[in-house]
Backbone as a ProteinNet text record, in pm:
[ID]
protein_1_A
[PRIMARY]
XXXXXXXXXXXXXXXXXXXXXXXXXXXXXXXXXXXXXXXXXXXXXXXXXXXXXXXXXXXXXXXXXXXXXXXXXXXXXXXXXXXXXXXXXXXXXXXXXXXXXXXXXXXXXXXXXXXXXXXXXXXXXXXXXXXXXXXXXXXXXXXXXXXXXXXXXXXXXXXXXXXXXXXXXXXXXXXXXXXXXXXXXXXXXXXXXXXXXXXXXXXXXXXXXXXXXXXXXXXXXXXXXXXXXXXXXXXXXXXXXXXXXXXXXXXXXX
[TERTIARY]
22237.2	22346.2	22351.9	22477	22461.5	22471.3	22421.1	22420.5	22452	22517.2	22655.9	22750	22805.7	22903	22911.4	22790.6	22728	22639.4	22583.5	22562.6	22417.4	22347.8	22198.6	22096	22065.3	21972	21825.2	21802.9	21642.6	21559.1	21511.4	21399.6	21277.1	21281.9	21154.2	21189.5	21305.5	21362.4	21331.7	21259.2	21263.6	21110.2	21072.3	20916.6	20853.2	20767.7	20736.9	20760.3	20738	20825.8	20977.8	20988.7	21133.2	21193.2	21180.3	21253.6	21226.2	21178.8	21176.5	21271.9	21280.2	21355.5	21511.7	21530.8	21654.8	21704.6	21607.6	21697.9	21712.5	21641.1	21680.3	21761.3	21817.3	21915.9	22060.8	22022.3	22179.2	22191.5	22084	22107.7	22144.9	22140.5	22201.9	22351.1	22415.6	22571.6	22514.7	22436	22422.6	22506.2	22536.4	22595.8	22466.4	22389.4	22271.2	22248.4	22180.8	22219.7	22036	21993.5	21864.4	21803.5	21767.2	21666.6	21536.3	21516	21401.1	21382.7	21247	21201.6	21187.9	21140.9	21170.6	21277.8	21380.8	21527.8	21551.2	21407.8	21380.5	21457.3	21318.3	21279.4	21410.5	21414.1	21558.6	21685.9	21738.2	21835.2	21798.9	21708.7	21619.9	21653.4	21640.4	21653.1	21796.9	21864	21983.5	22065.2	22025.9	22079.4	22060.2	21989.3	21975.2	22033.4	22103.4	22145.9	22282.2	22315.9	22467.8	22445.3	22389.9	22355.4	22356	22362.6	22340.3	22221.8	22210.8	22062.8	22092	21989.4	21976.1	21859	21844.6	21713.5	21691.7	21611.2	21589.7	21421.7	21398.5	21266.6	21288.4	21234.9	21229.2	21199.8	21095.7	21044.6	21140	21232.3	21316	21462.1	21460.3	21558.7	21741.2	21746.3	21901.2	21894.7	21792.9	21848.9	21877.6	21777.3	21782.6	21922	22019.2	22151.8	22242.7	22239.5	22332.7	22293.1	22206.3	22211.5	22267.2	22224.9	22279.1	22449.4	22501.5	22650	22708.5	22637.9	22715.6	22688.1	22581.9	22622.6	22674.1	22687.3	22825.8	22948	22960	23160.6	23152.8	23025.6	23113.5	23048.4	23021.8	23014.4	23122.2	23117.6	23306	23304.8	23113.7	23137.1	23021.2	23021.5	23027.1	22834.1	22788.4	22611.5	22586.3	22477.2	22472.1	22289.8	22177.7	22096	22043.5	21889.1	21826.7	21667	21612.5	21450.1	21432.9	21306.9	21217.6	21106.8	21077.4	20972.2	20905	20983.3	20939.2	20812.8	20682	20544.5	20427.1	20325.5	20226.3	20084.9	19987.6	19866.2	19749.8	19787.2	19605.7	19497	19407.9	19315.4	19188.8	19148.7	19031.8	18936.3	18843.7	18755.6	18788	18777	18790.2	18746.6	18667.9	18585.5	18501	18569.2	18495.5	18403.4	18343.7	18157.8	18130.8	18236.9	18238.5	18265.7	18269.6	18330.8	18422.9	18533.9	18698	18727.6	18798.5	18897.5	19006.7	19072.1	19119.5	19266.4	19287.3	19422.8	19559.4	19564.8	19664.4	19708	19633.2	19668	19725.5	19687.8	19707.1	19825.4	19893.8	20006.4	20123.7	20089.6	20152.6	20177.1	20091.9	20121.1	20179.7	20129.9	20244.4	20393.5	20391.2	20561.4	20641.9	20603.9	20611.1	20665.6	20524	20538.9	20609.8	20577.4	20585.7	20706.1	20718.2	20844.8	20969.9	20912.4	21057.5	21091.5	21032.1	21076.8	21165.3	21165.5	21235.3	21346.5	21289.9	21445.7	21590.2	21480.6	21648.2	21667.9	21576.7	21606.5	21721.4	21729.2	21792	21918.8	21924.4	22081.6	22109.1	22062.6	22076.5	22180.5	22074.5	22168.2	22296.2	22249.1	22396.9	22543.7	22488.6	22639.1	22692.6	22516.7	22588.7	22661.5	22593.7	22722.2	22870.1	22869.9	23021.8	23121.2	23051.9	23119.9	23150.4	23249.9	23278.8	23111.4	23078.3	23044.7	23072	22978.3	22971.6	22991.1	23036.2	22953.6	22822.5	22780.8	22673.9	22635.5	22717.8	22737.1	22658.9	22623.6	22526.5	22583.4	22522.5	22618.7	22535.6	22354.4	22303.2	22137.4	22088.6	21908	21874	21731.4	21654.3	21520.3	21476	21302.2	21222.9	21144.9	21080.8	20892.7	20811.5	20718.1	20599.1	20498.2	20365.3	20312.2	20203.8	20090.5	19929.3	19842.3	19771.7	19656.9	19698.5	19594.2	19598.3	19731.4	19729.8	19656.4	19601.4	19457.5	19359.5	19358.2	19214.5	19213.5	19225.3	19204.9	19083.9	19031.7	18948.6	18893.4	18772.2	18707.9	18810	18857.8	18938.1	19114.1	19116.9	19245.6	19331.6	19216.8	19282.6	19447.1	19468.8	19602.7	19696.2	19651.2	19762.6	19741.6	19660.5	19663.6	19731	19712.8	19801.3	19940.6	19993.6	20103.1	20154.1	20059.4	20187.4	20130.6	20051.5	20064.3	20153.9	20215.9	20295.5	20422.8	20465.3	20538.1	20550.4	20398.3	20436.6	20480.7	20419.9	20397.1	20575.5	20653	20757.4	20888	20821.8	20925.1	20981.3	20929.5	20931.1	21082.8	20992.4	21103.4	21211.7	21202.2	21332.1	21448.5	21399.3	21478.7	21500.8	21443.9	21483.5	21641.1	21575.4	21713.5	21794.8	21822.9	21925.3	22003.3	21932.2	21968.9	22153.4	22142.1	22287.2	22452	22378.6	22438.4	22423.2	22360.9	22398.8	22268.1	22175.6	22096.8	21942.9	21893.6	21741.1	21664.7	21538.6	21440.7	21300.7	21271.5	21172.1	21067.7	20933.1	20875.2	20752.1	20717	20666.8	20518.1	20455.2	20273.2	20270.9	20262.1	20175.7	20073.2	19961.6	19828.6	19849.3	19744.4	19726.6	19823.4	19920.9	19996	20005.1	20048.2	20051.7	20161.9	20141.9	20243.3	20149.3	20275.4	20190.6	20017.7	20059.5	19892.3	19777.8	19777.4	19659	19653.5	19821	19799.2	19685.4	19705.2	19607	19527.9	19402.4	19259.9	19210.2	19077.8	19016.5	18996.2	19029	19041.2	18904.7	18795.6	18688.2	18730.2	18770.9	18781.2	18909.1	19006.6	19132.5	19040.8	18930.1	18880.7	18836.2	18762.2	18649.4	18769.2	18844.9	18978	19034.8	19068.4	19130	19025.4	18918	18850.9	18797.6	18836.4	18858.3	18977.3	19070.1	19180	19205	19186.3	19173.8	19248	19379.8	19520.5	19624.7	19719.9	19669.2	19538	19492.2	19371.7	19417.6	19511.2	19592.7	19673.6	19633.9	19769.7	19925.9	19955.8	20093.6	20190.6	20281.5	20410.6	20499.5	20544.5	20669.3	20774	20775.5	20931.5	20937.7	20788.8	20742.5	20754.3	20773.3	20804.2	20937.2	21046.8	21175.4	21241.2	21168.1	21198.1	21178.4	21058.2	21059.4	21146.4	21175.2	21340.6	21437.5	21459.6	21611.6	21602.7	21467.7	21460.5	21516	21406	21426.4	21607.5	21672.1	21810.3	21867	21847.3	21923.8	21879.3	21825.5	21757.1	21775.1	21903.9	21940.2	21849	21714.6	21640.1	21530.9	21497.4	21377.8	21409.4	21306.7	21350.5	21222.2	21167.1	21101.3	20998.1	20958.9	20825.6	20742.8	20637.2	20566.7	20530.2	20556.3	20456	20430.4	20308.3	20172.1	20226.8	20232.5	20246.1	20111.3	20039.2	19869.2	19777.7	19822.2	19776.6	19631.6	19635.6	19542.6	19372.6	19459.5	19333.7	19293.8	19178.1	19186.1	19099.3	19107.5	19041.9	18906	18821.4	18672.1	18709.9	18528.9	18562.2	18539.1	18534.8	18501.3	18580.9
3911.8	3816.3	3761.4	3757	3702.2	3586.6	3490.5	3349.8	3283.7	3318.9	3228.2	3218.2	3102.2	3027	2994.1	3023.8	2964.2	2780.7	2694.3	2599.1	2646.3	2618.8	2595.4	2457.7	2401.8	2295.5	2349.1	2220.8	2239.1	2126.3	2138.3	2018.9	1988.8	1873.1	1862.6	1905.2	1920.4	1952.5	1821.2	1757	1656	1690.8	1771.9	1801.7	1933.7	1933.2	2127.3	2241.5	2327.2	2454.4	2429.8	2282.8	2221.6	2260.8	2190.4	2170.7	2235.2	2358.6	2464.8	2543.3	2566.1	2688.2	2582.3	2495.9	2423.5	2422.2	2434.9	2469.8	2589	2696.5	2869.8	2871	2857.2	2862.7	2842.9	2687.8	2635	2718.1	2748	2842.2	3002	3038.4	3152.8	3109.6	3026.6	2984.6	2951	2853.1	2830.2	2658.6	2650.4	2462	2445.8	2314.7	2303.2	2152.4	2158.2	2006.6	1943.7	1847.3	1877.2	1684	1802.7	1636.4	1649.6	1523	1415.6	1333	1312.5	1124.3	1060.7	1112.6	1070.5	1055.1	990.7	966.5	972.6	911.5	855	972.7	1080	1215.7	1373.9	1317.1	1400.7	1341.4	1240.6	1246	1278.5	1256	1281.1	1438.7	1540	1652.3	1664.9	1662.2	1686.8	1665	1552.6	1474	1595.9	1694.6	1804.2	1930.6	1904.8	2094.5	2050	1880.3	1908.7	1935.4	1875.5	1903	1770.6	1732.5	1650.5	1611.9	1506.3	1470.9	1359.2	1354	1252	1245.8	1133	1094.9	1099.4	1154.2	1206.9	1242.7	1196.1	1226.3	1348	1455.1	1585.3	1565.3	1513.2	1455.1	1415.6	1357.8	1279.6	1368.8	1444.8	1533.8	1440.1	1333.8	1303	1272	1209.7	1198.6	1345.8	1432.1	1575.4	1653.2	1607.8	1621.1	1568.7	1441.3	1385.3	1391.7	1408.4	1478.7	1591.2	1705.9	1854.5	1812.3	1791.3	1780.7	1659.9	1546.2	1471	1588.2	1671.4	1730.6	1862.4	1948.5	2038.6	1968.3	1850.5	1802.7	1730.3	1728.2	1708.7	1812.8	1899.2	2073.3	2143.9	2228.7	2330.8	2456	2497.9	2596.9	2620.4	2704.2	2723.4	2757.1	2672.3	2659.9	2784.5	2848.5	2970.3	3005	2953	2882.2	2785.7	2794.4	2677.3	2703	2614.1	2660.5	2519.9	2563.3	2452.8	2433.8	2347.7	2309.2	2198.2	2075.8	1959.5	1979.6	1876.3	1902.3	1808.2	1801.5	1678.1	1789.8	1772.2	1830.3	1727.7	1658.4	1560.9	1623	1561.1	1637.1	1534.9	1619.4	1527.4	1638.1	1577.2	1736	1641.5	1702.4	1708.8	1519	1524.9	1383.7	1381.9	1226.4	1179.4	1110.1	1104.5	1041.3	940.6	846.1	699.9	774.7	907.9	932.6	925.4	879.2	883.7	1010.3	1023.7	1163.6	1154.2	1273.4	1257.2	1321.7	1219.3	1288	1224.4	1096.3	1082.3	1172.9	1168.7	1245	1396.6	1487.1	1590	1560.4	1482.5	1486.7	1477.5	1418.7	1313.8	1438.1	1538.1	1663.6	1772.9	1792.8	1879.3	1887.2	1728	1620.3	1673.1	1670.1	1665.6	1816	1877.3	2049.1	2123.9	2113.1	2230.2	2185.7	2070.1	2002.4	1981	1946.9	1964.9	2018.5	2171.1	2278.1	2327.7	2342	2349.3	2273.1	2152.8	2062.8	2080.1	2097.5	2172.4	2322.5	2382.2	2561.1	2537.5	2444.4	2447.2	2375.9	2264.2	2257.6	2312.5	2392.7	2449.6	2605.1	2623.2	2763.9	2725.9	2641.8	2528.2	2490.6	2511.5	2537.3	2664.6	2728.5	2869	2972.9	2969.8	3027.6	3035.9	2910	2857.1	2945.4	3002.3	3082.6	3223.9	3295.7	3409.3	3469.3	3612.4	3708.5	3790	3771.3	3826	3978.2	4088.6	4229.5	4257.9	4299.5	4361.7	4289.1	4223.9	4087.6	3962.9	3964.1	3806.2	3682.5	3601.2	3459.1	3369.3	3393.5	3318	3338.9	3273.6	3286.8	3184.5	3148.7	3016.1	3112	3083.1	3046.7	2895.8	2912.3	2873.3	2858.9	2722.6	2756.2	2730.8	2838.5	2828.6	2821.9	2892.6	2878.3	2957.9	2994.8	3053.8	2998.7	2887	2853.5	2875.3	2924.3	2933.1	3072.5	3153.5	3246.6	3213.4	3141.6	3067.8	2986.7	2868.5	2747	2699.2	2550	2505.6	2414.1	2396.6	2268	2146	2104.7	1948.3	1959.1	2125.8	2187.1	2253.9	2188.1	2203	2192.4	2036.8	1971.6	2098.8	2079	2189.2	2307.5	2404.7	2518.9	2555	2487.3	2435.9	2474	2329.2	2351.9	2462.8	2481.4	2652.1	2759.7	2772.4	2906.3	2891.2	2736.4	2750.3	2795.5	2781.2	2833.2	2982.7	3046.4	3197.1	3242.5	3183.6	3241.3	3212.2	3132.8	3125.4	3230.3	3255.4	3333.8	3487.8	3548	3685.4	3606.3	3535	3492.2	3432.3	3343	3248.8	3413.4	3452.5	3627.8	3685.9	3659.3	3743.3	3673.7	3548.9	3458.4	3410.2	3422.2	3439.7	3557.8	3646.7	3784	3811	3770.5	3752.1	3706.3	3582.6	3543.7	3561.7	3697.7	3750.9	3632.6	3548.7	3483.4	3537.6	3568.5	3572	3487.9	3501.2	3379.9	3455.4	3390.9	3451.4	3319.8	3342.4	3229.5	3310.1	3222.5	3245.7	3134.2	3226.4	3175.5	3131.2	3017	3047.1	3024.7	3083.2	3053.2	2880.8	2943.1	2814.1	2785.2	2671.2	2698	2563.4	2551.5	2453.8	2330.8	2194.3	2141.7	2020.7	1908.7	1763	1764.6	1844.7	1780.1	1853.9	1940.5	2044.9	1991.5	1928	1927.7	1785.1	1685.2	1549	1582	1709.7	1708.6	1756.7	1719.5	1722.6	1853.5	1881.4	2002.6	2121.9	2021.7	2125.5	2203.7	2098.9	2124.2	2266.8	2262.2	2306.7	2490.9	2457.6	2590.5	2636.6	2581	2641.1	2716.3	2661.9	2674.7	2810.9	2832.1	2952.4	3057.7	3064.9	3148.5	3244.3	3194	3274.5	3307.3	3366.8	3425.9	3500.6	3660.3	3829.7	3816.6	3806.6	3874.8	3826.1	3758.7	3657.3	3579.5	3567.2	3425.8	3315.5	3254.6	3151.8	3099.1	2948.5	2881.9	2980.1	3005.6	3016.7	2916.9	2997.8	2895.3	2894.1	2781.3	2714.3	2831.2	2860.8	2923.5	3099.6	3137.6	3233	3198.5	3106.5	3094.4	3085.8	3045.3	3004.7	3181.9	3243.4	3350.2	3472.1	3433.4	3524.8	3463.3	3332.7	3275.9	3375.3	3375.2	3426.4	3567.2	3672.2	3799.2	3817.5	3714	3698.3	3702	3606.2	3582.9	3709.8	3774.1	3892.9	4013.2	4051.9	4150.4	4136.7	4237.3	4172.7	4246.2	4318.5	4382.6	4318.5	4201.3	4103.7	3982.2	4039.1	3943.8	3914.6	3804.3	3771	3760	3772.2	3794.7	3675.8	3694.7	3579.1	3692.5	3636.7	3644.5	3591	3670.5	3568	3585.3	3514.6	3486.7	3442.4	3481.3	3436	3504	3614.6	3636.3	3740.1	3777.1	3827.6	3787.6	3594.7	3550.8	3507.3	3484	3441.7	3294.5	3221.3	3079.2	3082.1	3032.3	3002.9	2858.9	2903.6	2769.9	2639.5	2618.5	2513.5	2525.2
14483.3	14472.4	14330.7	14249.3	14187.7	14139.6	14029.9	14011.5	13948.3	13878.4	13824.4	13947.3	13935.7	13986.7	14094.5	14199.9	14295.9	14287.9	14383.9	14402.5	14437.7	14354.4	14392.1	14386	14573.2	14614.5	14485.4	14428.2	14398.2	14457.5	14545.3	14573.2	14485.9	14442.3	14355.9	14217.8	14236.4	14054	13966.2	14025.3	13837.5	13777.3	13802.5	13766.9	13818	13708.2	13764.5	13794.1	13879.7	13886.7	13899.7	14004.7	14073.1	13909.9	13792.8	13720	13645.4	13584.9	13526.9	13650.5	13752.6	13844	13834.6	13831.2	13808.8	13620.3	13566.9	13423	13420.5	13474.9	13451	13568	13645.6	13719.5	13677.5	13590.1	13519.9	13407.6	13339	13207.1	13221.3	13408.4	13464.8	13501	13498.8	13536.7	13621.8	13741.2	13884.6	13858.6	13942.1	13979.1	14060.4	13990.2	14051.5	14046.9	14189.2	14255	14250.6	14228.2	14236.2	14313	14435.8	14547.5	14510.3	14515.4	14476.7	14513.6	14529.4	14583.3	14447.7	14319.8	14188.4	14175.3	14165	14119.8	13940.4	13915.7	13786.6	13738	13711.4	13695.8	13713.3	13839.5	13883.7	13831.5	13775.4	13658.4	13519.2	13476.7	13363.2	13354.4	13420.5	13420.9	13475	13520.4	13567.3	13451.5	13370	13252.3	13158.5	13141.7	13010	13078.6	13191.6	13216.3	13330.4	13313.8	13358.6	13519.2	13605.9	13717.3	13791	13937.2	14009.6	14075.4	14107.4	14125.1	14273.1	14352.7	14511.6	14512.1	14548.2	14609.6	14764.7	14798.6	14914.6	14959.8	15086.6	15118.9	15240.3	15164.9	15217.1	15389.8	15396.8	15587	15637.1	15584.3	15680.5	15721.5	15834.8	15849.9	15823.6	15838	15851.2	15712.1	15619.3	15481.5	15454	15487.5	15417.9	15432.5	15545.2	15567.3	15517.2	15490.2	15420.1	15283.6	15223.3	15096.3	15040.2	15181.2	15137.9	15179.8	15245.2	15237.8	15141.9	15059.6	14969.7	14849.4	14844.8	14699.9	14717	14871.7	14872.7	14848.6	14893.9	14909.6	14747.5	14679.1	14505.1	14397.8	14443.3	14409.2	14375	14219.9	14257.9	14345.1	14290.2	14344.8	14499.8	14578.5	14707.9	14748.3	14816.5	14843	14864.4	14816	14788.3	14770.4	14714.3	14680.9	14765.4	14793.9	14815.4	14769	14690.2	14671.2	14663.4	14764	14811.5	14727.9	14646.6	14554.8	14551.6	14653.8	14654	14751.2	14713.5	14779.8	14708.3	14797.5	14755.6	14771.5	14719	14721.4	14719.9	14826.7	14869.3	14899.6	14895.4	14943.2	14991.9	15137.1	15182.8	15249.3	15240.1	15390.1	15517.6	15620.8	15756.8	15804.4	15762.1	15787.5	15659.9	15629.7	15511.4	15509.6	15434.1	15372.2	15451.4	15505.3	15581.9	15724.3	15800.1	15906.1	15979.7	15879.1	15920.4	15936.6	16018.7	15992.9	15923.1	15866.8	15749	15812.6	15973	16026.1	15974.1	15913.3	15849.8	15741.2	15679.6	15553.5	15588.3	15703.9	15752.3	15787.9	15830.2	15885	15801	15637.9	15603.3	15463.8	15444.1	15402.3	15496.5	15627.6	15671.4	15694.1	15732.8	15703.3	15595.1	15483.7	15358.8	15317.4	15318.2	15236.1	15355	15434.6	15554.9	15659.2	15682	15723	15627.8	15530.5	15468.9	15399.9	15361.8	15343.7	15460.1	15593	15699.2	15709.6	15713.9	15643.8	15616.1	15504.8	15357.3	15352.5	15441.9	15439.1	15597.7	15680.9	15824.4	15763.3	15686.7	15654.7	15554.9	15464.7	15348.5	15411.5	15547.8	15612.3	15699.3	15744.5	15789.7	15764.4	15635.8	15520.6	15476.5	15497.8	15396.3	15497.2	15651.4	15735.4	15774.3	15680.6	15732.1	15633.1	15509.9	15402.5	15425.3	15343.7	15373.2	15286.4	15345.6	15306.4	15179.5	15058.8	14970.3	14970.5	14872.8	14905.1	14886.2	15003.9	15095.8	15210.3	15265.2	15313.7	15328.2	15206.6	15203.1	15201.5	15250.2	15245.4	15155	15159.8	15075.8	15081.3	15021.3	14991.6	14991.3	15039.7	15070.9	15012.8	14890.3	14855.6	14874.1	14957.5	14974.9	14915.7	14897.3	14788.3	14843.5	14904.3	14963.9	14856.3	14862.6	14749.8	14776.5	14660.1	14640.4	14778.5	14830.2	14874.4	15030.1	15073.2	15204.1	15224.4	15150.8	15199.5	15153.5	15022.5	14980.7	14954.9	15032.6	15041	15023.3	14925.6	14914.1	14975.9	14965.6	15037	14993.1	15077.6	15088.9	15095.5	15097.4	15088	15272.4	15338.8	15496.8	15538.8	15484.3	15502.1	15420.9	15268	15180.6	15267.8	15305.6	15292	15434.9	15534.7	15657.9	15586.4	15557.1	15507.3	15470.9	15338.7	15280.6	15379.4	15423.9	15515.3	15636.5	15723.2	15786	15700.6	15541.7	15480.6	15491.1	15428.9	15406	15577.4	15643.7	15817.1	15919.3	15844.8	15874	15789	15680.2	15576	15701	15775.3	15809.1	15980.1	16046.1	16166.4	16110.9	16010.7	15967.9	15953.8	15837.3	15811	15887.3	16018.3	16124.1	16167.2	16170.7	16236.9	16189	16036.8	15991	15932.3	15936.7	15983.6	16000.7	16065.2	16179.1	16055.1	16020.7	15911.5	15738.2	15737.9	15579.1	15506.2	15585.4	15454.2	15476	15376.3	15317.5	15303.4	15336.9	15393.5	15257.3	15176.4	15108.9	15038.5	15067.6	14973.9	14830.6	14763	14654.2	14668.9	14638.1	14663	14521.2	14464.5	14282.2	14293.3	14217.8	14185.1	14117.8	14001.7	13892.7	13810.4	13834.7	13676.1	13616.5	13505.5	13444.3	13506.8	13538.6	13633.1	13588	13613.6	13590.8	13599.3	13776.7	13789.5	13720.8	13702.7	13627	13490.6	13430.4	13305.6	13294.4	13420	13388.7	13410.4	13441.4	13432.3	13313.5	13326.6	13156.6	13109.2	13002.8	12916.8	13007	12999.9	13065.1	13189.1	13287.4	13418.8	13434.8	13311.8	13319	13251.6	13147.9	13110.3	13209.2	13285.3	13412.9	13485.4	13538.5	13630.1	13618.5	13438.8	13359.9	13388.1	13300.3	13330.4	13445.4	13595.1	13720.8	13738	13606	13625.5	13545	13618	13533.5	13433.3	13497.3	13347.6	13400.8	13323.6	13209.2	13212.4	13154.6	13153.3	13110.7	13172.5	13157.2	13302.2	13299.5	13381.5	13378.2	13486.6	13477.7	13389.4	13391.2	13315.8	13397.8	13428.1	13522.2	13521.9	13388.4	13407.5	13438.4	13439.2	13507	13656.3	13706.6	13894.1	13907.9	13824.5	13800.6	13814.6	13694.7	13705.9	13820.9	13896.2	14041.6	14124.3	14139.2	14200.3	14164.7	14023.7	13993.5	14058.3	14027.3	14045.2	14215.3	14283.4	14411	14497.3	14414	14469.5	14387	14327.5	14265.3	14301.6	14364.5	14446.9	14649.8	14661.8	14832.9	14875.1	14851	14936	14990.2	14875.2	14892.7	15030.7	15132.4	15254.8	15348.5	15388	15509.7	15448.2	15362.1	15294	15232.7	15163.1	15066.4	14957.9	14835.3	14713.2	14662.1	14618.8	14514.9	14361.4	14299.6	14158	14098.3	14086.6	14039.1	13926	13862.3	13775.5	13825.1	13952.3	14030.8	14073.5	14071.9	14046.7	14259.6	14256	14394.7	14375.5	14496	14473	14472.7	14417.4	14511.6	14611.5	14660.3	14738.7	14715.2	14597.8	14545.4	14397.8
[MASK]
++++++++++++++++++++++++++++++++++++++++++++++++++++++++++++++++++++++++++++++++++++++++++++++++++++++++++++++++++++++++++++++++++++++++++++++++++++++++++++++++++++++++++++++++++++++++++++++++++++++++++++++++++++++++++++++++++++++++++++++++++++++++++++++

């Protein structure tokens, strides 16, 4: 499909992959709308590529609706696009040092990554059925963003790795079931990449990190995930699936 002059949702566009995959999108012709619980952040970026920005908490299914239809009805061109990027990475082990369980927090990340990726991929397809059929008859694409950790997940990485593997583990049925209606269901695993949070740990911690990663031996770059988006929506063969973007690195457990 191609992407100019289509409407592409970015969740989590005011930071990180969100907003690296929301400036290579607009710098592809996309009309790109970008939700956030940062409002700050998400005009801040919207503000350098001519784009719209909402604040919105991904968990909450009726904001996640009335967001996706206030920025189709002041859109020119027709929802087409949706990548899910918005997401939190806490972390606790199972039961902590004091013998709490660490079930809030489990919930409060699956809410989050794994819920409201569903969210905005269920009204995101909501809209895009209602459109005519492109040639080959597509109506639209939803990426979605697991991660390196839903097969190697770390100690304190239960909640996350939950999460994105209910991501990759939904990519294959969603495709099935929208099937029907011309849309593609695909998510993207990244390893390590460079993103707020990696960039605030200490230089050491960030070498140790690099160095368990073959080729490149380097953090990813944002706009290296932006770019398996674009490949992704421009390629109608890519469907149901997960890929790893990682540099062929795998996690330890620690």
């Amino acid at each position: 499909m191609e992407i100019a002059g289509h409407l592409a949702l970015v969740t989590g566009g005011g930071s990180g992959l969100g907003a690296a995959t929301a400036r290579h999108l607009a710098a592809r012709g996309a009309e790109v709308a970008i939700l956030d619980f940062d409002i700050e952040r998400a005009h801040q970026v919207a503000g350098e590529i001519g784009a719209q920005a909402y604040q919105v908490d991904v968990g909450d299914a009726q904001a996640v609706g009335e967001a996706v239809a206030q920025a189709v009805a002041q859109a020119r061109g027709h929802l087409r696009m949706a990548v899910n990027c918005a997401g939190i990475a806490n972390a606790a082990r199972v039961v902590g040092r004091d013998g709490t369980p660490s079930t809030a927090l489990f919930e409060r990340v699956i809410r989050v990554n794994l819920i409201g990726s569903f969210n905005v991929m269920a009204h995101a397809a909501a809209e895009m059925r209602k459109l005519d059929a492109l040639d080959g008859g597509e109506r639209g694409v939803v990426v979605n963003t697991s991660s390196a950790a839903w097969q190697d997940g770390q100690v304190g990485q239960a909640a996350y790795a939950a999460s994105k593997g209910g991501i990759a583990a939904m990519s294959l049925p969603v495709a099935r079931d929208l099937a029907r209606d011309g849309i593609r269901c695909m998510a993207i695993a990244p390893g390590l990449f460079r993103t707020p949070m990696m960039e605030a740990l200490p230089e050491e911690t960030t070498a140790a990190i690099t160095a368990n990663i073959p080729f490149p031996a380097r953090l990813g770059d944002p706009a290296e995930f932006a770019l398996m988006v674009a490949q992704i929506i421009e390629n109608p063969y890519l469907n149901g699936t997960t890929i790893r973007l990682d540099g062929a690195t795998r996690l330890p457990a620690r």
